[in-house]
C-alpha positions as CSV (number, residue, x, y, z in Angstrom):
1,X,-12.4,6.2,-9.7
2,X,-15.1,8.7,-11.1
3,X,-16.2,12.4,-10.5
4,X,-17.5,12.5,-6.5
5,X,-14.9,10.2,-5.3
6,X,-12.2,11.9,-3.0
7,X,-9.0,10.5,-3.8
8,X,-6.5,10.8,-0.6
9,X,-2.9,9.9,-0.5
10,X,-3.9,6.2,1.1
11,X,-6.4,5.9,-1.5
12,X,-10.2,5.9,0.8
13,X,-11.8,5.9,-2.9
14,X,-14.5,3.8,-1.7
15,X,-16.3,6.2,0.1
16,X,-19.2,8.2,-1.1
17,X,-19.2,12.1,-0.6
18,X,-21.2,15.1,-1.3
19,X,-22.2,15.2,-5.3
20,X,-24.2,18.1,-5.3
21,X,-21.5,20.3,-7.0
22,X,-21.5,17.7,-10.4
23,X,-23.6,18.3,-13.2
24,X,-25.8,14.9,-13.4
25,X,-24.3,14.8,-17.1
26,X,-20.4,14.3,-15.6
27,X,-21.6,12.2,-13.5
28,X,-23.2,9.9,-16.0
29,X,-20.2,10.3,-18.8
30,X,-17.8,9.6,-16.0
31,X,-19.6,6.3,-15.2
32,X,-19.9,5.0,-18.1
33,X,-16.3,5.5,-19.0
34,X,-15.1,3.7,-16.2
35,X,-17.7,1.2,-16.9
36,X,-16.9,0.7,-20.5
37,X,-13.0,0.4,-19.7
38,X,-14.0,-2.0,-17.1
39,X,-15.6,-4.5,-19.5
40,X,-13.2,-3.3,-21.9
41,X,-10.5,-5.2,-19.7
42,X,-12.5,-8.5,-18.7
43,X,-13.2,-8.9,-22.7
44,X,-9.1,-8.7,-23.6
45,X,-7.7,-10.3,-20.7
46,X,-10.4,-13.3,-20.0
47,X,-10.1,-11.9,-15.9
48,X,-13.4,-10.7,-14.1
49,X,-11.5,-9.3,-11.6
50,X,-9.6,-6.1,-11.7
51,X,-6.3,-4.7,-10.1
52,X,-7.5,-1.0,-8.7
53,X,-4.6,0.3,-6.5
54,X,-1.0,-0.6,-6.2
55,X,1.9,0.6,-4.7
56,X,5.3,-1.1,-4.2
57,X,8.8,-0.1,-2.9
58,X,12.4,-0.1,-4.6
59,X,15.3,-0.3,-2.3
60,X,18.2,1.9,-4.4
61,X,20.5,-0.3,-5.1
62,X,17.6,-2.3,-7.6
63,X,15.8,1.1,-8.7
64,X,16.8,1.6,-12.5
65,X,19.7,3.5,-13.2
66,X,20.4,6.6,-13.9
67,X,19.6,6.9,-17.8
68,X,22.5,9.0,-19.7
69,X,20.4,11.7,-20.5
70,X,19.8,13.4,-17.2
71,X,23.9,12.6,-16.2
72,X,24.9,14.6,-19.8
73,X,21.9,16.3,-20.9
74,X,21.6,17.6,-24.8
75,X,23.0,21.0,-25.0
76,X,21.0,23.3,-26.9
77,X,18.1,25.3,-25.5
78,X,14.4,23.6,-26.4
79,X,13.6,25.8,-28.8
80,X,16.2,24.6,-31.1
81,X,15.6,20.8,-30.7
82,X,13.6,19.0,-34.0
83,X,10.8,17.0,-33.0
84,X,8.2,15.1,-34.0
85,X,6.7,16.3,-30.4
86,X,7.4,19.4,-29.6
87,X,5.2,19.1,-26.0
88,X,6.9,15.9,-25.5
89,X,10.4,17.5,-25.9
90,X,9.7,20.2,-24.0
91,X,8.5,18.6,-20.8
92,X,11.4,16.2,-21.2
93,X,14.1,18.8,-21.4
94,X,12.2,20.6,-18.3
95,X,12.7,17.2,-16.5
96,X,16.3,17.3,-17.1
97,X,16.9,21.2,-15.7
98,X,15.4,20.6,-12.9
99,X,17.8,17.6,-12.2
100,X,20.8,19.6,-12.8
101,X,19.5,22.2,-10.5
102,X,19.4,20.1,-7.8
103,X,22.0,19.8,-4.9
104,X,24.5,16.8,-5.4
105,X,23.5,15.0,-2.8
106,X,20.1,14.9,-4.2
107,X,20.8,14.1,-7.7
108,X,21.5,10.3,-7.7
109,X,18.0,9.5,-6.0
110,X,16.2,12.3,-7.8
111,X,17.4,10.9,-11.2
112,X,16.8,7.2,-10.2
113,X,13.2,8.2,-9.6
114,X,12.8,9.8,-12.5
115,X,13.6,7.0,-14.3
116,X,11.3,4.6,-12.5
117,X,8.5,7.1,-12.9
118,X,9.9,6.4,-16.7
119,X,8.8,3.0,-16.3
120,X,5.9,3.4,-15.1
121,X,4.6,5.4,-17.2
122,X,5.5,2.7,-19.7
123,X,3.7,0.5,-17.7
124,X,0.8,2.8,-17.7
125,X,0.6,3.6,-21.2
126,X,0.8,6.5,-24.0
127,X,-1.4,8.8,-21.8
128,X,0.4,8.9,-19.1
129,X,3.2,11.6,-18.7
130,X,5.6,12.8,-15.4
131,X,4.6,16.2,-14.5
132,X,8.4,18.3,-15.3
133,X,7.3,19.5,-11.7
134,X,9.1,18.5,-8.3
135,X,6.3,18.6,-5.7
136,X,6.3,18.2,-2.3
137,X,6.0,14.1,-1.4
138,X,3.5,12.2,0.4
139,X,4.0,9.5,3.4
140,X,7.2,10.8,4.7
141,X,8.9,10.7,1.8
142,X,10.8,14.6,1.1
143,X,9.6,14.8,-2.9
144,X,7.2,13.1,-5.7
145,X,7.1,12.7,-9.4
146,X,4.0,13.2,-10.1
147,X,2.7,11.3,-12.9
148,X,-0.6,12.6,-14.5
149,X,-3.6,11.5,-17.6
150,X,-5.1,14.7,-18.9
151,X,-3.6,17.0,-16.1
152,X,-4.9,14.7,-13.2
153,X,-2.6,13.0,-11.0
154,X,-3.0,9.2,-10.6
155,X,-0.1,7.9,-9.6
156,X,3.5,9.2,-8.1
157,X,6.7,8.1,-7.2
158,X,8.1,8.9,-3.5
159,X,11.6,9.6,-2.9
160,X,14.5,10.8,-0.2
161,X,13.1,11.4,3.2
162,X,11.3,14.1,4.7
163,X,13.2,14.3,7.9
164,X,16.6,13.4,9.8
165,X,15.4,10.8,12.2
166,X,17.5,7.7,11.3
167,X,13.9,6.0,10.7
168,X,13.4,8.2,7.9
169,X,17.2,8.1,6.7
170,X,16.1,4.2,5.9
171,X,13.4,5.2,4.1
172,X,15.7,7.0,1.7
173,X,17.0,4.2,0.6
174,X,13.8,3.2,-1.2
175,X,11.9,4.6,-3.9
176,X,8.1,4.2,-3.7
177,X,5.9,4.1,-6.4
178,X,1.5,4.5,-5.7
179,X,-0.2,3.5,-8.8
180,X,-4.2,4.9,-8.3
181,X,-7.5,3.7,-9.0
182,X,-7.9,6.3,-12.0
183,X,-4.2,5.1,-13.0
184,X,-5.5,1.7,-12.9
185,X,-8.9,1.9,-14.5
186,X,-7.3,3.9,-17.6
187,X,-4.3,2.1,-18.3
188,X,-3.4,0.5,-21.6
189,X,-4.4,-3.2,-22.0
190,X,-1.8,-5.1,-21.0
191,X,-0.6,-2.9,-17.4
192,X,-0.5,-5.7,-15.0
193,X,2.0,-8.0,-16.5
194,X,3.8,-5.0,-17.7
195,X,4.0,-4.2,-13.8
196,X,4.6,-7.6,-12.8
197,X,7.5,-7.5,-14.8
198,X,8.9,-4.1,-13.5
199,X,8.3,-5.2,-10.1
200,X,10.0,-8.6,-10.7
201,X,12.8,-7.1,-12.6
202,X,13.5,-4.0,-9.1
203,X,13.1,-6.9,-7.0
204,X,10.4,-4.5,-5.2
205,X,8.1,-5.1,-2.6
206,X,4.8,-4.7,-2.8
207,X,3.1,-2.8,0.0
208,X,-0.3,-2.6,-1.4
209,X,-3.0,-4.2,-4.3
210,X,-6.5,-3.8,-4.8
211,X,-8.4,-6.3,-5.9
212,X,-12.1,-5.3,-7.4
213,X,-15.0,-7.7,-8.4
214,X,-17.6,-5.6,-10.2
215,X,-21.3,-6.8,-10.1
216,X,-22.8,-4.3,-12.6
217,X,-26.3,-6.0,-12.3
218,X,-25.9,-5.8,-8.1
219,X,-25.5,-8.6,-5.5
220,X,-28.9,-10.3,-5.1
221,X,-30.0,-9.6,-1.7
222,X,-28.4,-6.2,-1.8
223,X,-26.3,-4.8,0.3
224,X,-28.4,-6.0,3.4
225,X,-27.9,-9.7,2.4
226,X,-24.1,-8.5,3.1
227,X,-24.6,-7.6,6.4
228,X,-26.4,-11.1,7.2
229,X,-23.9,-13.0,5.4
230,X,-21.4,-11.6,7.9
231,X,-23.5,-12.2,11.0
232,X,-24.4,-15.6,10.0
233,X,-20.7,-16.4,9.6
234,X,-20.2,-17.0,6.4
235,X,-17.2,-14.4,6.3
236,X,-15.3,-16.2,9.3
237,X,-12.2,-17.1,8.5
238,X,-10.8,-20.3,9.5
239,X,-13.3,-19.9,12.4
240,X,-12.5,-16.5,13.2
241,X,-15.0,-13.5,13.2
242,X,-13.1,-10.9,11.2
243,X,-14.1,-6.8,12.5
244,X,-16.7,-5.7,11.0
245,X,-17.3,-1.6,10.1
246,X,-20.3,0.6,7.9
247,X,-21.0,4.0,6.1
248,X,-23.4,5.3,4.5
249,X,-27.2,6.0,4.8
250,X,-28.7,2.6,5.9
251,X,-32.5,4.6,6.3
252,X,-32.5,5.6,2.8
253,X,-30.3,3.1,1.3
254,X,-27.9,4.8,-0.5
255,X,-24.5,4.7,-0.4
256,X,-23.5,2.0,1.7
257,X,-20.7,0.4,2.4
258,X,-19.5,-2.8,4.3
259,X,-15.9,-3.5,5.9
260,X,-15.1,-6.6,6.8
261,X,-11.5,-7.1,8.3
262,X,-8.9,-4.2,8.9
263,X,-5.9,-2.4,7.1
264,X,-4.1,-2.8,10.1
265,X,-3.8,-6.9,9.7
266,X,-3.4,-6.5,5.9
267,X,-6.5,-7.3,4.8
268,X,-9.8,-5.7,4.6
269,X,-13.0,-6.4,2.3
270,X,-14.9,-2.9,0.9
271,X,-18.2,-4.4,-0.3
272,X,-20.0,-0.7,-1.5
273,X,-22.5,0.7,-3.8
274,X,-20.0,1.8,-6.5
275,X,-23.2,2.7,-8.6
276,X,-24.3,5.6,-6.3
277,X,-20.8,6.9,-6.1
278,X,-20.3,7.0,-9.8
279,X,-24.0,8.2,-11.0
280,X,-25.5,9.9,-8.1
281,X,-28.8,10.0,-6.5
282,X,-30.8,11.1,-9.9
283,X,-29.5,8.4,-11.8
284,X,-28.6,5.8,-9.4
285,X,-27.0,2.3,-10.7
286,X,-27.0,-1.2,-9.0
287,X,-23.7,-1.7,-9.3
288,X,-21.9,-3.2,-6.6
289,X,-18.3,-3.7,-6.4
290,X,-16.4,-6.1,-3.9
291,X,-12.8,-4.6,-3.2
292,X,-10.5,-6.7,-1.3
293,X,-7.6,-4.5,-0.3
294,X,-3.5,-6.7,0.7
295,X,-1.7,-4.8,2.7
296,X,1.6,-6.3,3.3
297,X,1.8,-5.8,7.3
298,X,1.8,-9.1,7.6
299,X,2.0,-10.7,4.1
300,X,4.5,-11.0,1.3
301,X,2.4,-9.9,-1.6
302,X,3.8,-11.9,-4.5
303,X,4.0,-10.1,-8.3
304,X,1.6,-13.0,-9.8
305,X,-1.2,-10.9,-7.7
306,X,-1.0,-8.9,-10.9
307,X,-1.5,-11.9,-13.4
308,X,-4.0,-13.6,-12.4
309,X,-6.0,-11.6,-9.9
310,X,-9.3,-14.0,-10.2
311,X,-7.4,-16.6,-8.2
312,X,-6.6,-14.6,-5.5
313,X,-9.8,-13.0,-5.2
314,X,-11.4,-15.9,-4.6
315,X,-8.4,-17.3,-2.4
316,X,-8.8,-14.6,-0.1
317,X,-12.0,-16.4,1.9
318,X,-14.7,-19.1,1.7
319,X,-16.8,-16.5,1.1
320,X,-14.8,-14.5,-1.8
321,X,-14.7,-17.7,-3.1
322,X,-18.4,-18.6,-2.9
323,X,-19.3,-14.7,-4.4
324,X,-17.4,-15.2,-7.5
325,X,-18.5,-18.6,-8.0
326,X,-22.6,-17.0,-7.9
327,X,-21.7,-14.3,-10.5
328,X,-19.0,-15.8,-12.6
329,X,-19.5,-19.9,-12.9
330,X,-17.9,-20.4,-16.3
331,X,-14.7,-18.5,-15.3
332,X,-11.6,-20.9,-14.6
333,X,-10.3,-19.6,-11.6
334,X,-8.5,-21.7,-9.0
335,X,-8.5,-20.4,-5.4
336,X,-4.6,-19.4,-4.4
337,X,-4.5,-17.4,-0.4
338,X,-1.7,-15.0,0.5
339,X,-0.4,-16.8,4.1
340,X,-0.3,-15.0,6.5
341,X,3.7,-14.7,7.7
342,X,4.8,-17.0,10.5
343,X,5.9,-15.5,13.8
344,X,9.5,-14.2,14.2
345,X,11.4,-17.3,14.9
346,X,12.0,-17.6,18.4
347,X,15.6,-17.8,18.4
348,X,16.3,-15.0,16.4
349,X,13.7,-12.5,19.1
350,X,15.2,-14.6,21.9
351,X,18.9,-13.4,20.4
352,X,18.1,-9.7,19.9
353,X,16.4,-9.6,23.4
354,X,19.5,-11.4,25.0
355,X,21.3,-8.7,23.3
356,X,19.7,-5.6,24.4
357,X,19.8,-7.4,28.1
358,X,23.2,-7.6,27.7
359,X,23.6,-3.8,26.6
360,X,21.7,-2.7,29.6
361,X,23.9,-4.6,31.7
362,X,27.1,-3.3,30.6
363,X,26.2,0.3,29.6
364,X,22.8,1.3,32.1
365,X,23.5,-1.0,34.7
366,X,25.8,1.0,36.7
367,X,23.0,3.8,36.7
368,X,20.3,1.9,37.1
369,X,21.8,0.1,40.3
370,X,22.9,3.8,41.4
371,X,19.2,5.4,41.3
372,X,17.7,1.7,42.6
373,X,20.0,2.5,45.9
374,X,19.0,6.0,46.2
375,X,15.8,6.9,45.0
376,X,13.9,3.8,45.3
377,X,12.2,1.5,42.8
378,X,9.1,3.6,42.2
379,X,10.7,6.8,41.4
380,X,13.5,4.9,39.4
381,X,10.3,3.5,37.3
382,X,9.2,6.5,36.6
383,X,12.3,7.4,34.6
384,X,11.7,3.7,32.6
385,X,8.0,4.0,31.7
386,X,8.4,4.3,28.4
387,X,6.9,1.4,26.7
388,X,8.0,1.5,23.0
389,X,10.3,-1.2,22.5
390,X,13.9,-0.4,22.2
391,X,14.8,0.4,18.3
392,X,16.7,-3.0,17.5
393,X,13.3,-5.0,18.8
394,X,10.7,-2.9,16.6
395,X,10.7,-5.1,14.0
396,X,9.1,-7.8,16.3
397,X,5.8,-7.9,17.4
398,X,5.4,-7.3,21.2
399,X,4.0,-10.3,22.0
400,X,6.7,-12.1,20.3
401,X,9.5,-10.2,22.3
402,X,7.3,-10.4,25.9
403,X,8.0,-14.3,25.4
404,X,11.2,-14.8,25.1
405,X,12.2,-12.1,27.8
406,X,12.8,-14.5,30.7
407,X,14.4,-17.0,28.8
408,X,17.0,-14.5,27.3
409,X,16.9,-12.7,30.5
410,X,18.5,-16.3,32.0
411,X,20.5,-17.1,29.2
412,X,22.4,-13.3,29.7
413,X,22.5,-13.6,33.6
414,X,22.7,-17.3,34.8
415,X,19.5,-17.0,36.4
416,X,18.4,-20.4,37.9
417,X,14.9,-21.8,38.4
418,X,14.2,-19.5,41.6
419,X,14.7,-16.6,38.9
420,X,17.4,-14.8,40.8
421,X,20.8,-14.0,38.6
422,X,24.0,-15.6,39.6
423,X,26.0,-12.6,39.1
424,X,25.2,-9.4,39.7
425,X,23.4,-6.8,37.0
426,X,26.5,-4.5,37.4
């Protein structure tokens, strides 16, 4: 991440905005930080490729405890407490106040939050500290922790739910942590198996991870021989044509970008000028980076993402596979995918659809045969248009529960092969 990127809650750090605010000189120091810590990482690690966003979830019960300090705080006021850092001391006794302000109710979750933030800033490293600030929390979760690196945010930790709904209520079981790009880049050597081991040790789920292949020297071909390598259909996977999407200004070729697949199945590719985002138009850069972004929609993203991310880089497609190979020969990487989870099992959809048949039956039945009789079936319809799948079936995919309908539907009611029910729906 670098000066005249726009980092957003979901993390769209690969798109390139307006610079004309950033003197040329931050724009140059900036980019040659990231650069440096970059090759920093590949020299002390042996991997080329580089973790750039993660975020996983903590159900409760496996979030750390609650550490002893914040349930019996020291008593004495800050001033009073010997230190060898007196900043440090501060901000940790503000930490704890603000616990012990807060309602009961909110305490347990607050605290266990706290102490995950805790961790990772471990993870992190030394220059990473929790902002003794509770702020208002992103993706429907009610608070954050806010975890900063020279007064900058790059990373927070989610907790309790932002509404009633009993959607939401679930969600306050969980604690989420969002690790950034800038979190990533500037973390101490060592922050991915330090992760991997938090993650392994919550039992948390990973709902996100970046993977990033720099190409400091640029693609050969540039940018355009992306485009043709997609329409030539070397980015099919297993024979399918994955969506393809662009930004940028293609006329003056500057800072483009290239998406091939989408968030929404788990998975996309963000093949960009990272160069031009980083350094600008007066002092532009080849560098290309290849991001492949897991989402775990419809994936089980396992922690060894984290140590060894070469092997599933080049396990995500023939074509990540072939990219790597062009730039990075030498490096011992052996392919590994992340499968894509089987459909629900057709007995268990079948046996939550024969359920909700069977609570129509006994509970709405009666009305629904009642309105059927006297208003007719068009205006009864009206009153069941609503097509969101009943709460207990949102877990499957529609498709999954639109095939097993008629054979649970006969299963509930007897229904023979003409279709017609052997007993009546009330």
């Amino acid at each position: 991440m670098g000066v005249g990127s726009q980092t957003l809650p979901d993390g769209n750090h690969g798109e390139i905005l307006k610079m004309s605010a950033v003197p040329k000189s931050s724009l140059v120091l900036d980019g040659n930080a990231i650069k440096l810590r970059l090759e920093a990482e590949r020299a002390s690690t042996g991997n080329v490729v580089h973790v750039d966003w993660l975020r996983f979830t903590v159900i409760r019960r496996n979030a750390p405890a609650v550490r002893l300090d914040d349930l019996f705080p020291p008593k004495g006021s800050m001033v009073e407490c010997w230190s060898n850092d007196l900043e440090f001391e501060v901000r940790r006794r503000r930490l704890m106040q603000i616990l012990q302000e807060l309602p009961d109710p909110d305490f347990s979750a607050s605290a266990q939050a706290k102490a995950l933030a805790e961790d990772v800033c471990d993870a992190l490293g030394p220059d990473f500290v929790i902002e003794p600030e509770l702020k208002k929390g992103f993706d429907f979760y009610r608070f954050r922790w806010s975890i900063t690196r020279n007064s900058k945010e790059v990373a927070w930790i989610g907790f309790l739910s932002s509404s009633e709904s009993p959607r939401q209520q679930k969600q306050s079981e969980t604690i989420h942590a969002n690790i950034t790009g800038a979190g990533c880049t500037f973390a101490a050597p060592g922050y991915r198996e330090r992760f991997a081991r938090l993650i392994d040790s919550t039992e948390a789920k990973i709902t996100r991870c970046d993977l990033a292949l720099d190409l400091f020297q640029g693609i050969v071909g540039g940018m355009d021989r992306v485009k043709q390598d997609y329409l030539d259909g070397l980015m099919n996977v297993r024979g399918h044509l994955p969506a393809y999407a662009n930004n940028g200004d293609w006329a003056n070729n500057f800072g483009r970008s290239v998406y091939i697949g989408s968030k929404e199945a788990g998975k996309q590719t963000n093949i960009y000028e990272k160069g031009h985002q980083l350094y600008g138009k007066e002092a532009p850069s080849p560098w290309v980076r290849i991001e492949l972004r897991y989402g775990n929609k419809l994936r089980v993203l396992p922690s060894d993402m984290l140590r060894r991310p070469d092997d599933f880089f080049k396990g995500a497609s023939d074509w990540h596979n072939a990219i790597y190979n062009e730039y990075f020969e030498t490096q011992h990487a052996v392919p590994e995918g992340v499968p894509v989870m089987p459909p629900a099992a057709v007995e268990t959809v079948k046996a939550e659809v024969a359920r909700a048949i069977t609570w129509f039956r006994r509970v709405a039945g009666p009305t629904a045969s009642l309105l059927y009789q006297h208003l007719g079936f068009e205006q009864m319809f009206e009153l069941l248009s609503d097509k969101r799948l009943p709460g207990r079936l949102q877990h499957f995919t529609e498709r999954d529960v639109i095939l097993t309908v008629k054979q649970a539907y006969s299963h509930v009611t007897g229904a023979g092969a003409s279709g017609r029910p052997a007993v009546a729906l009330c």
